[in-house]
Backbone as a chain_set.jsonl record, in Angstrom:
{"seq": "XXXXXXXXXXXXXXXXXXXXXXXXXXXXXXXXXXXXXXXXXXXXXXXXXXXXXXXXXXXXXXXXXXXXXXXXXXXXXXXXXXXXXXXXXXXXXXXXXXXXXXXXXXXXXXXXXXXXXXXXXXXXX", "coords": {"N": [[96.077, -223.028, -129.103], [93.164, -221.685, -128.402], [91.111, -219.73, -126.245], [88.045, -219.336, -124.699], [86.791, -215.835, -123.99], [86.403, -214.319, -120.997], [83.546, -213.988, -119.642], [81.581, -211.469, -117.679], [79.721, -211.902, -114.936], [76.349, -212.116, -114.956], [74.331, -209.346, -113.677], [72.476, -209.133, -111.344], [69.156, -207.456, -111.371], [67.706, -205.477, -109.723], [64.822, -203.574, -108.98], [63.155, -201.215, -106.8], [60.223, -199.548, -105.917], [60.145, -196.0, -105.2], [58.699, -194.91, -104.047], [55.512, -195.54, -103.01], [51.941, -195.083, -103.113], [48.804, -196.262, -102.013], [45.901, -196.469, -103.431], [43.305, -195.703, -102.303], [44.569, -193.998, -100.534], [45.644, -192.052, -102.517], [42.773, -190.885, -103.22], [42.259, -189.771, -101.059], [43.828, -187.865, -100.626], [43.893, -186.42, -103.137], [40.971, -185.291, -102.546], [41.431, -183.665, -100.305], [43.212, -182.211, -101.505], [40.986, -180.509, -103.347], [39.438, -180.182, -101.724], [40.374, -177.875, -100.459], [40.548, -173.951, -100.959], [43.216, -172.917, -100.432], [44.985, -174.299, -101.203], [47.768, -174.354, -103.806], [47.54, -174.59, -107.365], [50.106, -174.839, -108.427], [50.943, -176.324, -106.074], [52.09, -179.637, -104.914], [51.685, -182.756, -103.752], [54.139, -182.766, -100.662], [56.224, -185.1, -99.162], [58.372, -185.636, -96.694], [60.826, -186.8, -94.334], [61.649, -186.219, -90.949], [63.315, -184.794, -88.076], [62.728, -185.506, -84.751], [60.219, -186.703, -82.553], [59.677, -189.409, -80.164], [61.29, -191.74, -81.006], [63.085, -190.387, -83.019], [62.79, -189.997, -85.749], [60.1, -188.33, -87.97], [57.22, -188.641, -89.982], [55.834, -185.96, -92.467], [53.363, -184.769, -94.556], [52.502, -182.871, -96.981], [51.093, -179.891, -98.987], [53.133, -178.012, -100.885], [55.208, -175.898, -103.273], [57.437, -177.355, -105.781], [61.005, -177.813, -105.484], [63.76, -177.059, -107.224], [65.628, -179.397, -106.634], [63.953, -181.356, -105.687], [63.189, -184.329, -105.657], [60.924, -186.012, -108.143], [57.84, -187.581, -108.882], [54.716, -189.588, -109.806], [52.749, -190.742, -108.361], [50.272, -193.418, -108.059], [48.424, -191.344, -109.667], [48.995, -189.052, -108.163], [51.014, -186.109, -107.963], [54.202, -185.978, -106.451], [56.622, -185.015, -104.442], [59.756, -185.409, -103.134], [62.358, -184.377, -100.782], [65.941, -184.341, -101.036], [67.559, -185.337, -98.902], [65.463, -187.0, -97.89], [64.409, -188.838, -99.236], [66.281, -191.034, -99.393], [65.563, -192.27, -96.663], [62.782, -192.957, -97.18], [62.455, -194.906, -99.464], [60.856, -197.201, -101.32], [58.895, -197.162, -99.67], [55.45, -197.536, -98.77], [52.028, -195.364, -98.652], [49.666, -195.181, -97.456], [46.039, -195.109, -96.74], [44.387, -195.356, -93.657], [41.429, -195.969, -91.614], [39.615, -196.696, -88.546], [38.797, -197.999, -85.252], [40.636, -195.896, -83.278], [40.501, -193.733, -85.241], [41.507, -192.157, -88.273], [43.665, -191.602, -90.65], [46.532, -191.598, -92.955], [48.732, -193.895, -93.284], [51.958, -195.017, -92.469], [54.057, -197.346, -94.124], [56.872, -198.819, -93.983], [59.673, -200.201, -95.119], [62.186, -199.903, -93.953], [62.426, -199.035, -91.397], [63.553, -199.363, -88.5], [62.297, -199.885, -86.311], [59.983, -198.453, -84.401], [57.845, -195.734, -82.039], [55.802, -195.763, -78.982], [53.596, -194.943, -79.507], [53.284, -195.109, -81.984], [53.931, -192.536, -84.148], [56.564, -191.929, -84.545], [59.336, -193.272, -85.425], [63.098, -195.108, -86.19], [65.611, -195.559, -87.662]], "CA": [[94.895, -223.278, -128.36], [92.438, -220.706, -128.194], [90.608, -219.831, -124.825], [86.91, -218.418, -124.888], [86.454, -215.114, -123.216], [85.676, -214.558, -119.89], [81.993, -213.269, -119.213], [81.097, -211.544, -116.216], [78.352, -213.159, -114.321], [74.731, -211.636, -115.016], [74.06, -208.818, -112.873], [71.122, -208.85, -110.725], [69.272, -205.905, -111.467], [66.202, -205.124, -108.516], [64.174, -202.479, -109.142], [62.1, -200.783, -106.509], [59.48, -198.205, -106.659], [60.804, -195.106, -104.953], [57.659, -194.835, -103.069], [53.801, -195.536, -103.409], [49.945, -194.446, -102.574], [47.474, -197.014, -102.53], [44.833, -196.073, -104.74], [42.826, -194.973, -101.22], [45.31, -192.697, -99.863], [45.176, -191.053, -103.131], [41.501, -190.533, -103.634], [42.025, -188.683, -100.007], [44.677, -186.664, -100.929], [42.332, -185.194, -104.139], [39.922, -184.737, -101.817], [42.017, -183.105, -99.474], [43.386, -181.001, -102.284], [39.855, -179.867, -103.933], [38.776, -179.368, -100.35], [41.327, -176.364, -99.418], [40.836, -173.517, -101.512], [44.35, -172.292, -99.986], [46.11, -174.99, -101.999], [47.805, -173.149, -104.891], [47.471, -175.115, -108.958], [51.391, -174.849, -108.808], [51.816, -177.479, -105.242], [52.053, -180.97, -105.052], [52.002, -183.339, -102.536], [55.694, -182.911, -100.249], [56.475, -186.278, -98.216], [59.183, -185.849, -95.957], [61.505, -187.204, -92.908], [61.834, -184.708, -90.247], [63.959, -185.323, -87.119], [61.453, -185.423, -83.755], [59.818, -187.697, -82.023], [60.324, -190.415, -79.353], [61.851, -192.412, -81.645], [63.9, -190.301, -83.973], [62.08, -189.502, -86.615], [58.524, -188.949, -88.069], [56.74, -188.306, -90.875], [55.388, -184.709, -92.732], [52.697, -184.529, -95.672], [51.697, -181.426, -97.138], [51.405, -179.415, -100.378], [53.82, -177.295, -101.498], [55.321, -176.291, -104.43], [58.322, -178.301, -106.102], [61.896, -177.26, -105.476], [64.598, -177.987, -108.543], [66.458, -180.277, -106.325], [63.104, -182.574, -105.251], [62.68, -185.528, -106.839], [59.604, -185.599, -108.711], [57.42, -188.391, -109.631], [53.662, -189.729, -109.462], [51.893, -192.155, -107.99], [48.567, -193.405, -108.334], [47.634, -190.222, -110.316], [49.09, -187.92, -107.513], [51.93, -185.651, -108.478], [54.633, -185.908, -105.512], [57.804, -184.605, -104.777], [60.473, -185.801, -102.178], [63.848, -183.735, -100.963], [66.77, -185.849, -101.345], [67.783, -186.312, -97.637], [64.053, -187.983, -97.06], [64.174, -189.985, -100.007], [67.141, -192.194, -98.644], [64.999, -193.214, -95.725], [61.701, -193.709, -98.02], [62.715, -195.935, -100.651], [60.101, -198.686, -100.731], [57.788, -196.794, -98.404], [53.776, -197.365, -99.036], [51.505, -194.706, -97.696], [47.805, -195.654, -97.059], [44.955, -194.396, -95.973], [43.046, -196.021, -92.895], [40.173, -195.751, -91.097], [39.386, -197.698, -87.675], [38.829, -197.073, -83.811], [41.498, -194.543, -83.314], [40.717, -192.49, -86.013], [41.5, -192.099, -89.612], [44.346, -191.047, -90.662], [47.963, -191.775, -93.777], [49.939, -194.921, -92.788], [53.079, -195.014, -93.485], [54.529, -198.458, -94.143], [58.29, -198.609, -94.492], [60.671, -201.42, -94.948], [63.482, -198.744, -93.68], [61.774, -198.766, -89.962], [64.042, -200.7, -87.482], [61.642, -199.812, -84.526], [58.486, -197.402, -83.888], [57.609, -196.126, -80.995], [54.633, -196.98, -79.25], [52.568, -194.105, -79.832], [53.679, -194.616, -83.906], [54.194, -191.45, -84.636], [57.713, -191.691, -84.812], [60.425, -193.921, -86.224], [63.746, -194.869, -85.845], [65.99, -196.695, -88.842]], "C": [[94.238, -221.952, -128.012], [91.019, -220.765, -126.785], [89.464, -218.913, -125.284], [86.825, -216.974, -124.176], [86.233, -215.179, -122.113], [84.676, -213.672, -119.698], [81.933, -213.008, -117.924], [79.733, -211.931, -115.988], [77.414, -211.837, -114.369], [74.789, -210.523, -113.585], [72.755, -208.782, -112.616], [69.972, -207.59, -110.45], [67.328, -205.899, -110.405], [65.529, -204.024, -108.858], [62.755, -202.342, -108.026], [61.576, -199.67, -106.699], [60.338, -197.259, -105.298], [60.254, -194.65, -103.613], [56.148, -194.821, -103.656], [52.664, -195.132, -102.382], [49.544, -195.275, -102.925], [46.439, -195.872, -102.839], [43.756, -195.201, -103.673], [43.52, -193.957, -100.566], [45.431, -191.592, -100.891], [44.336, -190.389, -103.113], [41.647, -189.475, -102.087], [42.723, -187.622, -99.962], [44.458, -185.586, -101.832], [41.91, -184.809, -103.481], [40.149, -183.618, -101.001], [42.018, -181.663, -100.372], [41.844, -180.218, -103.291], [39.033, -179.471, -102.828], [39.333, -177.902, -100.014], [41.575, -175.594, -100.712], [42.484, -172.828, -101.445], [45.575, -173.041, -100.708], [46.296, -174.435, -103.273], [47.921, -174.417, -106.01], [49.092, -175.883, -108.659], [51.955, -176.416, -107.434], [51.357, -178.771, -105.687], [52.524, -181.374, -103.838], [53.685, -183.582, -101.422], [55.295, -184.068, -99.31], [57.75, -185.806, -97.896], [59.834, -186.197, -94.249], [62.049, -185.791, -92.368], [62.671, -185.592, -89.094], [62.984, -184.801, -86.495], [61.012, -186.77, -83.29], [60.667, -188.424, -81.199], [61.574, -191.099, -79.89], [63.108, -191.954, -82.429], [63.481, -189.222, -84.888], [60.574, -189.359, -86.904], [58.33, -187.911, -89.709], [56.049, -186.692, -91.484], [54.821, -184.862, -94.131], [52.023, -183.109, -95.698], [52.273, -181.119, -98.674], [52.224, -177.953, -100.25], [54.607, -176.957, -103.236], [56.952, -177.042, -104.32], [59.357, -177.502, -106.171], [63.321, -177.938, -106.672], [65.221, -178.857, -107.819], [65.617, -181.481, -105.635], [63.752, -183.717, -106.315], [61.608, -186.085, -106.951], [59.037, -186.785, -109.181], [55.446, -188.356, -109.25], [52.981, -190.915, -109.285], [50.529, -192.088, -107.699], [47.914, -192.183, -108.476], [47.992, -188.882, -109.254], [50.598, -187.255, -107.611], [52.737, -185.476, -106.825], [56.401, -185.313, -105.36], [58.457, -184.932, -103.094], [62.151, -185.186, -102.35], [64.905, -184.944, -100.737], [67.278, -186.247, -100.237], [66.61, -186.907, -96.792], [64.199, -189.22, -97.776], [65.268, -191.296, -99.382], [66.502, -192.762, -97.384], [63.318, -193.375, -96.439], [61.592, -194.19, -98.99], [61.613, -196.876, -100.099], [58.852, -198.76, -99.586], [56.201, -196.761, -99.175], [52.928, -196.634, -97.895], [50.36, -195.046, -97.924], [47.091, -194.764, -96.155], [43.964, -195.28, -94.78], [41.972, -195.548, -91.614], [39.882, -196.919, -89.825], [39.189, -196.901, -85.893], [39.619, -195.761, -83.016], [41.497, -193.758, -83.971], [41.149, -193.026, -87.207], [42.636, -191.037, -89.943], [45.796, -191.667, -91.861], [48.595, -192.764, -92.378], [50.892, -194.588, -93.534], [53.878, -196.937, -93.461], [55.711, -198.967, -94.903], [59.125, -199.274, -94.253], [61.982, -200.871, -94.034], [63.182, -199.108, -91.951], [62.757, -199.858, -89.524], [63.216, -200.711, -86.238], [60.758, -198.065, -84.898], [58.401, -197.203, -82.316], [56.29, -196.203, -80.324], [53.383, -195.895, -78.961], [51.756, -194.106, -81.558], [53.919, -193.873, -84.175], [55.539, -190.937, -85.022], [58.551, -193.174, -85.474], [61.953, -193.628, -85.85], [64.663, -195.807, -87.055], [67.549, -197.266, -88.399]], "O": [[94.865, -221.161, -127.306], [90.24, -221.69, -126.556], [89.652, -217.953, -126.03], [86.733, -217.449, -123.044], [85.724, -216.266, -121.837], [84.988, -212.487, -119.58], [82.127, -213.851, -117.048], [78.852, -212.211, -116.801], [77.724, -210.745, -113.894], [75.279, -210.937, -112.534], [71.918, -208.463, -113.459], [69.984, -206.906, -109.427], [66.201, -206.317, -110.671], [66.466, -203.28, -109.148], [61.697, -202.961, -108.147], [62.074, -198.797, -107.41], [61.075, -197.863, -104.519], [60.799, -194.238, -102.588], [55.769, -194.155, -104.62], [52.666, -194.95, -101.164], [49.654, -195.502, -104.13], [46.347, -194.698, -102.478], [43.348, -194.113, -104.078], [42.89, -193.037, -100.043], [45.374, -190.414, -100.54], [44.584, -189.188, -103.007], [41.069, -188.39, -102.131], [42.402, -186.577, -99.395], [44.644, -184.38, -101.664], [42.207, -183.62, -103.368], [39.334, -182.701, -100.899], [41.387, -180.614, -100.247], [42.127, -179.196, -103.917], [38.129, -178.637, -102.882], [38.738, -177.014, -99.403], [42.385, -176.008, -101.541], [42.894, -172.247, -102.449], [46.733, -172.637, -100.812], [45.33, -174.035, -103.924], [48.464, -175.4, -105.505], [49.288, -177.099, -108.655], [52.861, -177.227, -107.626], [50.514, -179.014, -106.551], [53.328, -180.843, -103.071], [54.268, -184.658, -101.553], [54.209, -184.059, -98.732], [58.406, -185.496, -98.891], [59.284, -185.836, -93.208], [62.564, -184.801, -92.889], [62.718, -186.821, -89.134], [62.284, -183.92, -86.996], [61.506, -187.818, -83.707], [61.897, -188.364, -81.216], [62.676, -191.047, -79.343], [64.059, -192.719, -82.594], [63.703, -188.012, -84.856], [59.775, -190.062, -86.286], [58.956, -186.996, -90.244], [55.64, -186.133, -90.466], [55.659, -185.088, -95.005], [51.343, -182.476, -94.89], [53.199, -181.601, -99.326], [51.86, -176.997, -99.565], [54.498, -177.74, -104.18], [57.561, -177.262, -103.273], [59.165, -176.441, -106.765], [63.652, -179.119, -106.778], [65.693, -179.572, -108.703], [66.2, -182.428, -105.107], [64.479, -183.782, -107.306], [61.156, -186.705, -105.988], [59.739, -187.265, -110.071], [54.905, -187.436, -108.636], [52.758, -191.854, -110.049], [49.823, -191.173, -107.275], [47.017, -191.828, -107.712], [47.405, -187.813, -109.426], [51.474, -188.05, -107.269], [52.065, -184.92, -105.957], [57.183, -185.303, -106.31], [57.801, -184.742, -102.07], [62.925, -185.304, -103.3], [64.711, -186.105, -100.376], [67.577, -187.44, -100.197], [66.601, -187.214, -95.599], [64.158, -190.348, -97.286], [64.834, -192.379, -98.988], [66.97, -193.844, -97.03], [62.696, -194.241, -95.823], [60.547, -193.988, -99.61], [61.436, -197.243, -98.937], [58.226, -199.636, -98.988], [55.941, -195.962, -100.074], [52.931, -196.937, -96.702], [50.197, -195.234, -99.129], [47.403, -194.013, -95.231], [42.893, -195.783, -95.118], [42.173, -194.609, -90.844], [39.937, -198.092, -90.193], [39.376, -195.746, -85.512], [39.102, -194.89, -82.317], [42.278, -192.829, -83.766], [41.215, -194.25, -87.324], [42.575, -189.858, -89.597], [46.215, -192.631, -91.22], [48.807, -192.547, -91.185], [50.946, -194.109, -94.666], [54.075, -197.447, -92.358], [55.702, -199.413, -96.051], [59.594, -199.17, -93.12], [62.683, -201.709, -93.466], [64.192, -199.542, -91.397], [62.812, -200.985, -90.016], [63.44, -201.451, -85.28], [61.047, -197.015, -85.472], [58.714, -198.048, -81.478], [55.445, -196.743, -81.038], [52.401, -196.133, -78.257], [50.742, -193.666, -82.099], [54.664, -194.207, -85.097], [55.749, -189.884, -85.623], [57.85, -194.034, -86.008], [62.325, -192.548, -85.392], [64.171, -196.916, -87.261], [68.109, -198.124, -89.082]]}, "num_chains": 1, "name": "protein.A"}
């Protein structure tokens, strides 16, 4: 009597993005960058988690250049780079651009967040 194999069961394979720019937070981040002659050819946009704030943590955008141990990708046409103890708390994070009574200013919108505090400016996971 011959017995079939045993198959392991289908792995579930998820794939998220790493991190994204709506298509508006880009176009401000060009802008940004063709605004400031002080930005050098060689940077690219840095996103990272800083310790601070009420909460914990908070957010930091700026151009710099790319260090061999970022991790490098691009979204919506903007070349970005993230160090590797930010990226573990921005997996899955969408940054936006909005505009409204308080001002104008990069959202950040991050599945990671267990609690804000109530200024926003900070984070806590």
């Amino acid at each position: 009597m011959h017995s079939k194999p045993m198959q392991a069961p289908e792995k579930t394979v998820v794939e998220f993005p790493l991190l994204e720019i709506t298509e508006l937070a880009a176009k401000m981040v060009n802008e940004i960058r063709e605004g400031d002659d002080e930005i050098e050819a060689d940077q690219v946009l840095r996103v990272r988690v800083v310790g601070g704030g009420c909460a914990g943590f908070s957010y930091d955008l700026y151009f710099d250049a790319p260090m061999a141990t970022d991790k490098k990708f691009i979204c919506s046409g903007v070349d970005v780079v993230v160090d590797q103890m930010s990226l573990m708390y921005l997996v899955g994070t969408e940054i936006d651009y909005v505009e409204g009574l308080q001002g104008a200013g990069f959202k950040f919108n991050n599945p990671n967040v267990q609690s804000t505090c109530g200024c926003g400016s900070s984070f806590s996971v």
